[in-house]
KOLLO-673209 format. One record per residue (C-alpha): x, y, z. Coordinates in steps of 0.1 Angstrom, whole numbers, padded with zeros to 4 digits, always signed. Layout:
BEGIN
XYZ...
END
This chain:
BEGIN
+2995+0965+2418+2967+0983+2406+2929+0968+2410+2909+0959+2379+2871+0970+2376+2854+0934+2372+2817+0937+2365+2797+0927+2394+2828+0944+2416+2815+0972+2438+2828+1000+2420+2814+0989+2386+2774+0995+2400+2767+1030+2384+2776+1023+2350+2751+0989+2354+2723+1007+2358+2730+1034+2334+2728+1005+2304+2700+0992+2319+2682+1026+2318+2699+1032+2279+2680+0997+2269+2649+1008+2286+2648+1040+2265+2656+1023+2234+2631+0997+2238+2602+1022+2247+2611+1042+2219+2610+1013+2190+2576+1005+2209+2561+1042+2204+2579+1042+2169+2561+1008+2159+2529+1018+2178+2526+1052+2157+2536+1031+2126+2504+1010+2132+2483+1037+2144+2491+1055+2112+2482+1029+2094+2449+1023+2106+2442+1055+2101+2454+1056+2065+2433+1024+2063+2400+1037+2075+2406+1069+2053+2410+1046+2022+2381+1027+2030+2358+1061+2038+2371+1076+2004+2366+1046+1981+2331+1043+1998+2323+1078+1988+2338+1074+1954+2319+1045+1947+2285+1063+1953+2283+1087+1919+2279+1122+1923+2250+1140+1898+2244+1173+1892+2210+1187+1903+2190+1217+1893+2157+1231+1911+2124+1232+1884+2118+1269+1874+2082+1278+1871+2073+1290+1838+2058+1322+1833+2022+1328+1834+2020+1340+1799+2042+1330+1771+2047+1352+1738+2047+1332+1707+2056+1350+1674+2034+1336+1642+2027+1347+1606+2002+1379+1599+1988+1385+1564+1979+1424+1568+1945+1435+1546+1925+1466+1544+1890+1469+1565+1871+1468+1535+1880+1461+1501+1863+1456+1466+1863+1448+1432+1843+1472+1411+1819+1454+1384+1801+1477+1358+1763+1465+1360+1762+1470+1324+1776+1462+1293+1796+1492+1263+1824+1503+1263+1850+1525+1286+1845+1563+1274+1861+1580+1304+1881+1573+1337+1889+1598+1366+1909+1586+1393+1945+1560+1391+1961+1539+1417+1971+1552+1452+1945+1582+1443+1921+1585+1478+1884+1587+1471+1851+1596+1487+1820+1575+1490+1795+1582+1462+1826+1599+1435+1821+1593+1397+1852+1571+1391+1841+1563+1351+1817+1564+1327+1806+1537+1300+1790+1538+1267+1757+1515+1260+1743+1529+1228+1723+1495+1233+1713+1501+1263+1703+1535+1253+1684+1526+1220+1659+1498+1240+1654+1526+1270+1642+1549+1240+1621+1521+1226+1607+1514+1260+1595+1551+1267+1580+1547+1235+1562+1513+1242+1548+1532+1272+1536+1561+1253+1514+1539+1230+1504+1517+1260+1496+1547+1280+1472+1561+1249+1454+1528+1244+1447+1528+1281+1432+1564+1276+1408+1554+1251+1399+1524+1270+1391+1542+1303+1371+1565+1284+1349+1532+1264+1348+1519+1294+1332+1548+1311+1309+1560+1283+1295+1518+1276+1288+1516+1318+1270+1552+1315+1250+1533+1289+1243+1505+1301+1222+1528+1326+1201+1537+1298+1198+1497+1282+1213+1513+1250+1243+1487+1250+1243+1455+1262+1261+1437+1293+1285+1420+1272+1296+1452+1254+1304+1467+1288+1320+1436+1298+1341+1436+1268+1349+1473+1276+1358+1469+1312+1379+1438+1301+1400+1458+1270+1402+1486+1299+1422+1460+1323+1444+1446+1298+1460+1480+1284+1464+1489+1321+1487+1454+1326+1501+1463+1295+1513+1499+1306+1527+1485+1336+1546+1463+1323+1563+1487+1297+1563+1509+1331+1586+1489+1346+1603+1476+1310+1612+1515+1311+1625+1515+1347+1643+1484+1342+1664+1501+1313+1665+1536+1330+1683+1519+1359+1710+1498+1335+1718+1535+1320+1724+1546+1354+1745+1517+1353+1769+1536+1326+1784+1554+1355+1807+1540+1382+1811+1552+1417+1830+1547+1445+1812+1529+1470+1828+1540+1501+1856+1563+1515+1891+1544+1502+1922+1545+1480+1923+1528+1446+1946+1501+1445+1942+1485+1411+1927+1501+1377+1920+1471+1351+1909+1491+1326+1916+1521+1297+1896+1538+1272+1875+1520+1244+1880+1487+1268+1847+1466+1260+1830+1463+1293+1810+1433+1300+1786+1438+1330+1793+1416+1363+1762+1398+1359+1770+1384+1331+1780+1346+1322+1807+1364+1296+1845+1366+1307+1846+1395+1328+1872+1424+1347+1867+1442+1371+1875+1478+1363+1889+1491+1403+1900+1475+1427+1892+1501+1463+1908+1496+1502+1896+1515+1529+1936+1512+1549+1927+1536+1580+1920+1501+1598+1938+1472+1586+1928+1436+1597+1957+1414+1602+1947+1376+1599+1965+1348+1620+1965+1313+1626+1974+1302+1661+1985+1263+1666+1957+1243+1683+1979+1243+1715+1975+1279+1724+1941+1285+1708+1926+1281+1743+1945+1310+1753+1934+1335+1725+1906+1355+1738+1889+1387+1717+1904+1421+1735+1938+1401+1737+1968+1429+1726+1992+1419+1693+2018+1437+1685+2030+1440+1650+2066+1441+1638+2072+1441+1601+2109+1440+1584+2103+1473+1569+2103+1493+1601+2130+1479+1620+2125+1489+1658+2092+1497+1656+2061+1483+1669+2024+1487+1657+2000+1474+1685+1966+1460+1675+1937+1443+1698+1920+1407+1687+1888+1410+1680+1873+1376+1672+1879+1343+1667+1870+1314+1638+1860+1294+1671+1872+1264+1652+1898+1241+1648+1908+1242+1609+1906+1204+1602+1938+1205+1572+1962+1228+1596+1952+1226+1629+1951+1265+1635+1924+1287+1649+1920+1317+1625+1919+1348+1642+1915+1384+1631+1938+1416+1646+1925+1448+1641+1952+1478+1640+1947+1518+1634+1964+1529+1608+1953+1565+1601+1980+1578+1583+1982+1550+1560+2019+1538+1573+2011+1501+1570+2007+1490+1535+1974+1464+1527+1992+1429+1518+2021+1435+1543+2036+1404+1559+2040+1411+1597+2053+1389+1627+2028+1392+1651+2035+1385+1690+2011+1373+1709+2015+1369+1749+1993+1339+1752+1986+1327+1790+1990+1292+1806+1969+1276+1808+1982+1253+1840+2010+1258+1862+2044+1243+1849+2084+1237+1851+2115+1247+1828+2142+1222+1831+2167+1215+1805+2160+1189+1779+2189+1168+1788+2173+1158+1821+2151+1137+1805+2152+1101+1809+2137+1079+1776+2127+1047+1785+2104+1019+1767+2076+1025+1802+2078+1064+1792+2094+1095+1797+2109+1101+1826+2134+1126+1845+2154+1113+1876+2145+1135+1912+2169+1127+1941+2151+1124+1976+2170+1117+2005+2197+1109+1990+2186+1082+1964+2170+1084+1928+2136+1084+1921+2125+1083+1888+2095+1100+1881+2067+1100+1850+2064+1135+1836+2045+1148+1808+2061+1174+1785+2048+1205+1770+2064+1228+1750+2100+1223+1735+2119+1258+1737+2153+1243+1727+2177+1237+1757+2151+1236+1775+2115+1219+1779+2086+1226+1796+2066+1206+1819+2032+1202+1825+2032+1176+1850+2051+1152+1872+2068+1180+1887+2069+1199+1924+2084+1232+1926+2115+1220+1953+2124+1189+1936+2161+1177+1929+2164+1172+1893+2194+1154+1877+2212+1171+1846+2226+1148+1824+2219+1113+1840+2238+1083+1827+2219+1059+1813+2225+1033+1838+2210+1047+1866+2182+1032+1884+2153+1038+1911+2169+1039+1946+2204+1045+1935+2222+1064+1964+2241+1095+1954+2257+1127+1962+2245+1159+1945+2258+1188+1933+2240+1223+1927+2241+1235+1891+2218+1264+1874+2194+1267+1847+2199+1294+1823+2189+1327+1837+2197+1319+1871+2216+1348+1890+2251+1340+1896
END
């Protein structure tokens, strides 16, 4: 009869203790399973917690200030005119008998440029040289009564009075040739006026007049034209008015360069050479005057010219782009980030160049700026940053 394997029984020993050892195993490894479970967990936890904390501090974008340049160029308005010009007046009244020279036609100082008639003129200059001639003979026979009644009164033939009266007559013909004297001079000159010169070196730039034009003289209350108009264009003056802003910055001996739609690419350089050294109360400009050599004559007189002037700052400043600036009702403001947390600090702005904006002060040269803030931020906000550029940054 054969023997049955009872637990407990000696032969059934070994395979006891290899389910015990099978129940171990399992057990430890549900253990290590629910241990890494937890583990895994905590850790997914703690990184859930770490990144919410991080996304719940906002991240802004920051740029460095860039220092502006120590000059600036602005480009204003010119109104290009000739060193000297003139309107020509005739001194005298007639009419136009001859002219010589047209518009654009170059002249010399001193050249006969027309010629008027004064038959008036003429006719009381004749009568005058005439008035003279009688004056001049009644002073003749006066200087010799005069002489002959004080050679008598020597010899008591004529009485004091006589020789008064002689020495009195003698005086009064003499005024009277004087002034006929200077009658005559004063008429010679207004017939000197029937001829027009030029009265410098220049180039005619207007002619107001023709033959048998009645010519009334400049001194005169009557309606009158002036017959030339003369430039002298080898040096033109160009005349600007610089915005109160810069005008500290404008100095005589300063360089302008010229740039004028006709001549595109070129440049015509002039030097400043004064000042108004006022502020123009209506438009708030300083007038200042450009001079620029123009031998040739390429530059017309009455051109319109862009003129750029490199004007220097006058304190050291910032770029930054406009839309880092914070408006708020205690002032302007732009928010710096120091240690991780906002400040916001009170700056005050200079000139407006579009994107960006210029700063005068408020500013340090390694300060965090924020682009862009949001409206909502506030002073000691943490954040994290992030690096952007201004424009003209290398990449």
């Amino acid at each position: 009869m054969q023997a049955l394997n009872v637990p407990g029984a000696p032969g059934a020993k070994p395979r006891s203790r290899r389910g015990w050892l099978a129940g171990i195993t399992v057990f430890l490894v549900f253990v290590a399973l629910l241990v890494s479970g937890i583990l895994q967990r905590i850790h997914t936890n703690a990184t859930l917690h770490t990144e919410t904390a991080e996304m719940a501090i906002p991240t802004v974008s920051v740029v460095t200030p860039k220092r502006a340049a120590p000059s600036q160029e602005i480009v204003l308005p010119g109104n290009v005119q000739p060193y000297i010009t003139s309107p020509i007046y005739s001194r005298t009244d007639g009419y136009l008998k001859k002219w010589y020279f047209d518009i654009g036609t170059h002249v010399k100082k001193g050249q006969l440029l027309a010629v008027i008639e004064t038959p008036e003129v003429d006719q009381q200059l004749q009568q005058a040289r005439s008035n003279l001639l009688t004056a001049q003979a009644n002073l003749d026979l006066a200087s010799i009564t005069k002489t002959r009644y004080q050679g008598l009164l020597k010899a008591h033939a004529v009485s004091q009075q006589d020789v008064d009266n002689a020495v009195g007559s003698y005086n009064a013909n003499k005024a009277i040739v004087e002034a006929d004297q200077a009658a005559v001079e004063q008429y010679t000159a207004l017939v000197s006026f029937e001829k027009i010169y030029a009265p410098f070196d220049g180039v005619i730039t207007a002619r107001n007049t023709d033959i048998g034009d009645l010519i009334n003289s400049g001194s005169s209350t009557a309606a009158r034209t002036d017959l030339f108009h003369i430039a002298q264009p080898g040096v033109l003056r160009v005349y600007v008015n610089v915005p109160e802003e810069y005008s500290q910055g404008i100095k005589p001996g300063m360089t302008g360069t010229l740039v004028l739609a006709e001549f595109p690419g070129r440049k015509f350089q002039g030097k400043v050479v004064r000042t108004a050294d006022a502020i123009n109360l209506i438009t708030r400009t300083l007038l200042i005057e450009i001079d620029v050599d123009n031998p040739s004559g390429t530059l017309l007189t009455g051109s319109y010219a862009e003129v750029h002037l490199a004007v220097p700052s006058q304190n050291s400043t910032f770029l930054i782009p406009v839309d880092a600036l914070l408006f708020r009702s205690e002032g302007l403001r732009v928010g710096v980030v120091k240690d991780g947390k906002v400040v916001l600090t009170t700056v005050i702005p200079g000139h407006d160049f579009g994107n960006q904006i210029e700063i005068v002060s408020g500013l340090k040269a390694d300060d965090q700026v924020i682009v862009n803030p949001s409206d909502s931020i506030v002073q000691g906000q943490e954040v994290q940053i992030v690096q952007a550029s201004l424009p003209g940054d290398p990449k």
